[in-house]
C-alpha positions as CSV (number, residue, x, y, z in Angstrom):
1,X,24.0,18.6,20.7
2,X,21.8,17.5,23.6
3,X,22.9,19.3,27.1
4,X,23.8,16.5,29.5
5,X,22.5,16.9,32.9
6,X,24.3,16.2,36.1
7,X,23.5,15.2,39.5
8,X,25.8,16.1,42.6
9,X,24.7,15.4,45.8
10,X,27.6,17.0,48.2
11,X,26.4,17.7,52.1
12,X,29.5,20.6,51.6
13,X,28.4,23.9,50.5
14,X,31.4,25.1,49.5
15,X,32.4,22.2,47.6
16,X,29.0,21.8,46.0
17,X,28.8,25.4,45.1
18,X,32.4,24.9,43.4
19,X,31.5,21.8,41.9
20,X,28.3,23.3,40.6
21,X,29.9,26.5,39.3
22,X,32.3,24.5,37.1
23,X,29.4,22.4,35.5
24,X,27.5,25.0,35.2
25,X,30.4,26.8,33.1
26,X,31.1,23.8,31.2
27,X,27.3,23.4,29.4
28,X,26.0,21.3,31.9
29,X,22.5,21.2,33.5
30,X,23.2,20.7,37.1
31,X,20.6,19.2,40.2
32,X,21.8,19.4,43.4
33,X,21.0,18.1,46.8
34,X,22.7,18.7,50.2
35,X,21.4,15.7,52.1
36,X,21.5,11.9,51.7
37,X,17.6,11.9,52.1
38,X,17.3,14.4,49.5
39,X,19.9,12.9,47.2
40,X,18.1,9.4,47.5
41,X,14.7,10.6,45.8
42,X,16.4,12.4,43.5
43,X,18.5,10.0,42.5
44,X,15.4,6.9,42.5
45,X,13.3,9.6,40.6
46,X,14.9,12.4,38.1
47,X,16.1,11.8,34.7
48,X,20.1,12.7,34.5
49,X,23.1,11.1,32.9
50,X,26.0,11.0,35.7
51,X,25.4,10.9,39.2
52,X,28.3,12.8,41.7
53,X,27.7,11.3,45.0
54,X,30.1,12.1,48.4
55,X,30.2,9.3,50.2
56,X,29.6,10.8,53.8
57,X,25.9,12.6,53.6
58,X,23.7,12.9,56.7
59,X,20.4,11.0,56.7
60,X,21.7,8.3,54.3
61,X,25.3,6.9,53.3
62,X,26.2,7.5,49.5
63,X,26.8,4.1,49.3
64,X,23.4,3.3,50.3
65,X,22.5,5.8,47.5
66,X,24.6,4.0,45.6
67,X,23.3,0.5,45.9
68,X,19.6,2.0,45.2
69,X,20.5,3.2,42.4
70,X,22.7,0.4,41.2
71,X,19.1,-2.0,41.6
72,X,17.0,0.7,39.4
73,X,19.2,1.1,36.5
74,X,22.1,-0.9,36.2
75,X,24.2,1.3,34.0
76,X,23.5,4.6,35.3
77,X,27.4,6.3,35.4
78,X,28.2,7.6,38.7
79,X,31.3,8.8,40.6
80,X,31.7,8.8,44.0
81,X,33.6,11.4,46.1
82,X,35.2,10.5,49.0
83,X,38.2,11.7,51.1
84,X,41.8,10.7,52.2
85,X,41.7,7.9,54.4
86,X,38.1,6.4,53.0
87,X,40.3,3.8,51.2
88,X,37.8,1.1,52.6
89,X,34.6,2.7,51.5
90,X,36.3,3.8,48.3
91,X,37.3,0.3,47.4
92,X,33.5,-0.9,49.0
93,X,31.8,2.0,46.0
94,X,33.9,0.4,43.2
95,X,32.6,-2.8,43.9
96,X,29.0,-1.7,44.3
97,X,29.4,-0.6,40.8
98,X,30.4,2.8,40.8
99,X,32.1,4.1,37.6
100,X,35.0,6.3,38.8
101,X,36.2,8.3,42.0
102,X,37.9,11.5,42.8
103,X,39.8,11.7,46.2
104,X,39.3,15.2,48.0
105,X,40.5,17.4,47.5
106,X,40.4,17.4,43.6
107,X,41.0,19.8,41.5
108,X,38.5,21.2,39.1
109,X,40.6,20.4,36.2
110,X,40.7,16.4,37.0
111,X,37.2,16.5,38.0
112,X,36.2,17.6,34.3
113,X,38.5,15.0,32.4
114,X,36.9,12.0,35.1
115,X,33.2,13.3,33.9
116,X,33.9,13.6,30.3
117,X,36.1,10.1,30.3
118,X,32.8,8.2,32.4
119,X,30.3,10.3,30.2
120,X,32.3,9.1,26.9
121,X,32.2,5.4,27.6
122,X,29.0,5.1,28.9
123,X,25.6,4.8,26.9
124,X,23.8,7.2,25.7
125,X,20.2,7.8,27.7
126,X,17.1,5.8,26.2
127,X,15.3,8.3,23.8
128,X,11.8,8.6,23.6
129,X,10.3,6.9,20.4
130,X,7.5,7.9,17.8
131,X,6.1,5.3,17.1
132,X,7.0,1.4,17.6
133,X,5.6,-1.6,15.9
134,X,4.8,-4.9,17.5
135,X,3.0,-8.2,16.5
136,X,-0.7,-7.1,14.9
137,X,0.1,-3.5,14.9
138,X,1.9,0.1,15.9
139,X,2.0,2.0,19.0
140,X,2.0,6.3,17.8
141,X,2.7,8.0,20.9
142,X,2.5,11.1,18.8
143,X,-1.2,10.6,18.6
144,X,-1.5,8.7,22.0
145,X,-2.6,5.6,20.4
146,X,-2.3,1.7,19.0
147,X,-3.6,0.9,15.4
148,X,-3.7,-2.5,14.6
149,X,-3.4,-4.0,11.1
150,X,-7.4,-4.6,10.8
151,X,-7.7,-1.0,11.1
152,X,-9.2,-0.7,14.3
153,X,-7.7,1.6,16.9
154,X,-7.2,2.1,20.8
155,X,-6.6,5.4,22.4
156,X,-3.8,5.8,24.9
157,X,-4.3,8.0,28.6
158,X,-1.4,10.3,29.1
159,X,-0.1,8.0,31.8
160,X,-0.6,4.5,29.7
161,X,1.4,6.4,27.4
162,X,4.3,7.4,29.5
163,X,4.4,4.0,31.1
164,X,4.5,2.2,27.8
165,X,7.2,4.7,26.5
166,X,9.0,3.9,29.8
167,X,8.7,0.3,29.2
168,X,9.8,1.0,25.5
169,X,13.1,3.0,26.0
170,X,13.9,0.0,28.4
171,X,12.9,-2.8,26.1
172,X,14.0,-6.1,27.3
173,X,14.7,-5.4,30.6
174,X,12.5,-6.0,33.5
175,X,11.4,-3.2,34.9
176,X,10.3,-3.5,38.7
177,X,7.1,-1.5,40.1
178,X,8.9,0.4,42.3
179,X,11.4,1.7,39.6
180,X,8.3,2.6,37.9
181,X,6.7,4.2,40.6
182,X,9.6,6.6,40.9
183,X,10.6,7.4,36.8
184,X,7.2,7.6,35.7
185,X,4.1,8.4,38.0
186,X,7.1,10.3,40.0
187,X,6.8,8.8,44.0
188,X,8.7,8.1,46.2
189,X,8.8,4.4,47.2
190,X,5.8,3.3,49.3
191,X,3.8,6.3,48.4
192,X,1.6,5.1,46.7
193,X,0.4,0.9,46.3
194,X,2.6,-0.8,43.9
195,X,-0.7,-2.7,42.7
196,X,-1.7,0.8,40.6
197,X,0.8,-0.7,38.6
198,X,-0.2,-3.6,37.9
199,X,-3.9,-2.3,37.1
200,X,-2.2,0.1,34.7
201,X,-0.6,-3.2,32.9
202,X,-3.1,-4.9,32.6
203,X,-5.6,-2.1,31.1
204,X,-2.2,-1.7,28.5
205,X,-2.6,-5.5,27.7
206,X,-6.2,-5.2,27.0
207,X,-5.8,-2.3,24.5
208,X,-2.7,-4.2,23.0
209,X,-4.6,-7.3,22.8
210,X,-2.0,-8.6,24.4
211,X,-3.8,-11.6,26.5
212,X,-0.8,-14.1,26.2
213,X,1.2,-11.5,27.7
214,X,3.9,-11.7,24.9
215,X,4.3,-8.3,24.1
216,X,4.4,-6.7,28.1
217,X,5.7,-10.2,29.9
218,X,5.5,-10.5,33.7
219,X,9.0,-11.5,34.7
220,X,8.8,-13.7,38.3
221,X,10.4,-11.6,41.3
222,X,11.3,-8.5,39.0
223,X,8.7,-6.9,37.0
224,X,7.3,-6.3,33.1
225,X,9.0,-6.1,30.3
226,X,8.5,-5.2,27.0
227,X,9.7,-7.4,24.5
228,X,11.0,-6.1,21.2
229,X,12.7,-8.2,18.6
């Protein structure tokens, strides 16, 4: 059974430490963070399957975590914390797309059966994939490289090969260059040009053969995306 791994940002010691104690009990992996800044890269940049986000963080809102993270990955399950009397905010995290909330205080015990209930109906993290075919050919990322049905062959960079397996896991989906920026060269956003992207795409088209741009489409205003049938 694969571990599933849990983000709580929580400015709170105490409550983060509690929080972090149960997971931790429970078979979880836990990251934490103890500031909104903080909890915004982490939350634009690691890999995890729920987010735990209070609402009230220094440096940045959780609901401006929130909405970030809602624009990455549409379906990444998160449940936001917030206290009595944040009815407004509450209500403002649900409709932002937020998957659940817990009012402090909570109890441990209702905390775990929230997690488990959001972690059971949600979908199950992209996983990596051997090898995937496409139109003229077969992309091994075991062997870091694309043979094509004439035999020839094209060797794959490490980081051609994580961004194609990025692009992969998320087939048909656009995928902007700032979400890649942050889940696969691992920067934060304006770090680095979003225009190594797009060199990095179209050295991947080239070895694909891909000069219609059928296989990695450029989708107006959004991104690439691979396109698997």
């Amino acid at each position: 059974m694969v571990t599933k791994q849990i983000l709580v940002v929580e400015d709170d010691f105490a409550i983060r430490q509690g929080i972090v104690d149960a997971l931790e009990f429970e078979g979880y992996e836990v990251l934490e963070a103890d500031r909104g800044d903080t909890g915004m890269e982490m939350a634009l940049s690691y890999e995890y399957d729920l987010l735990l986000l209070d609402l009230v963080l220094p440096e940045h809102s959780g609901l401006e975590i929130l909405q970030e993270v809602r624009s990455a990955n549409s379906t990444q399950p998160v449940i936001i914390l917030t206290a009595r009397g944040e009815e407004n905010d509450r209500v403002q995290g649900l409709r932002l797309g937020a998957d659940d909330y817990v009012v402090k205080p909570f109890s441990i015990k209702e905390l775990l059966a929230r997690i488990d209930a959001v972690l059971r109906r949600s979908p199950e993290r992209p996983k990596k994939r051997q090898t995937v075919a496409f139109d003229g050919g077969v992309i091994d990322f075991s062997k870091c490289e694309i043979r094509f049905a004439d035999e020839e062959k094209a060797s794959l960079s490490e980081r051609e090969v994580a961004l194609l397996q990025y692009l992969v896991c998320h087939a048909n989906r656009a995928i902007s260059r700032e979400e890649i920026l942050t889940r696969v060269w691992k920067f934060s956003p304006g770090e680095v040009e979003t225009r190594t992207i797009d060199m990095h795409i179209a050295r991947l088209r080239e070895k694909l053969r891909d000069s219609s741009s059928t296989i990695i489409s450029t989708v107006r205003g959004k991104g690439y995306m691979f396109g698997e049938k």
